[in-house]
C-alpha positions in Angstrom: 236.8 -72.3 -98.3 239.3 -74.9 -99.6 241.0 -74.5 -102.8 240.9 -77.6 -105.4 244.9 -78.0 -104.3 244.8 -78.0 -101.4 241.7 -80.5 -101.6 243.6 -82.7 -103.8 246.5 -82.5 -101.0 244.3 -83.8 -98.5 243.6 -86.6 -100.7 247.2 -87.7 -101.1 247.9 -86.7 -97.4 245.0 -87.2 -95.4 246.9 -86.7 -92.0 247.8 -82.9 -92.4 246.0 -80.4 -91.4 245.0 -77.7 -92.6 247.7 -75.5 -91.4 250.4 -77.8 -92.7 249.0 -78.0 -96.0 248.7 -74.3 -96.2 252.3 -74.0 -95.3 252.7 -77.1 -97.7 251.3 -74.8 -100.7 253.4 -72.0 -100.4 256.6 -74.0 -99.8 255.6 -75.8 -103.2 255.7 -72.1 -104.5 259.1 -71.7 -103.6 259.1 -69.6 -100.5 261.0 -70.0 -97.5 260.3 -70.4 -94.1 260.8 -66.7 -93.5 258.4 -65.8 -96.0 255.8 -68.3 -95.3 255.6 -66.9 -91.7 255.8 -63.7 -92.4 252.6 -64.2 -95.3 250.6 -66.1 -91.9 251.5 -64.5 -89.1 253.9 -67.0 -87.7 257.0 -67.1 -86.5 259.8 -69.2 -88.7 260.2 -71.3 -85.7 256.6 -72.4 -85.5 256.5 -73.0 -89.6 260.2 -74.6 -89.0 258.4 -77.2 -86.8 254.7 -77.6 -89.6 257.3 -78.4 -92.1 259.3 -81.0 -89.8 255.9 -82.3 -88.4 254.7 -82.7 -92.6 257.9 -84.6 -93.7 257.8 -86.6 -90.7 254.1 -87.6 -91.6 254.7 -87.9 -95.4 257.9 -89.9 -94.9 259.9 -87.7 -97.1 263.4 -86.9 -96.2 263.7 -83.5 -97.3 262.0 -80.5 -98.6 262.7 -80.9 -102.0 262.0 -84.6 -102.5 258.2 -82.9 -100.6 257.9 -80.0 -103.5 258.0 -83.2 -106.2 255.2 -85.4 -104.4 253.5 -82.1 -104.2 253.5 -81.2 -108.0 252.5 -84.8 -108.9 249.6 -84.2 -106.4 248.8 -80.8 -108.0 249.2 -82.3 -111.8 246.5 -85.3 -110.6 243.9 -82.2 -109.4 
């Protein structure tokens, strides 16, 4: 089932998937790489390369500038 955030992520983003905005959410929540792959299985290459792949689709140059976008997608939910 998908949450209304991440519903309201695929709005603003239509070209992630659902793994990316997964990995999306929980980088909005402050966690690192390391912690996001430990919380789904992953390694913290493989999430390394989700979050590359999102800021590379979103056309935002880093992580932070990401987490911002994010939280004025999650305030329009």
């Amino acid at each position: 089932m998908t949450s209304p955030i991440s519903a309201a992520l695929g709005q603003h983003w239509p070209r992630l998937t659902h793994r990316e905005r997964e990995i999306l959410l929980w980088a909005g929540d402050g966690m690192s790489n390391k912690e996001i792959a430990r919380r789904l299985g992953l390694s913290p290459g493989t999430v390394k390369f989700h979050v590359h792949s999102i800021l590379s689709k979103t056309g935002t140059r880093s992580r932070y500038a990401l987490v911002a976008q994010m939280a004025a997608a999650r305030s329009a939910a």
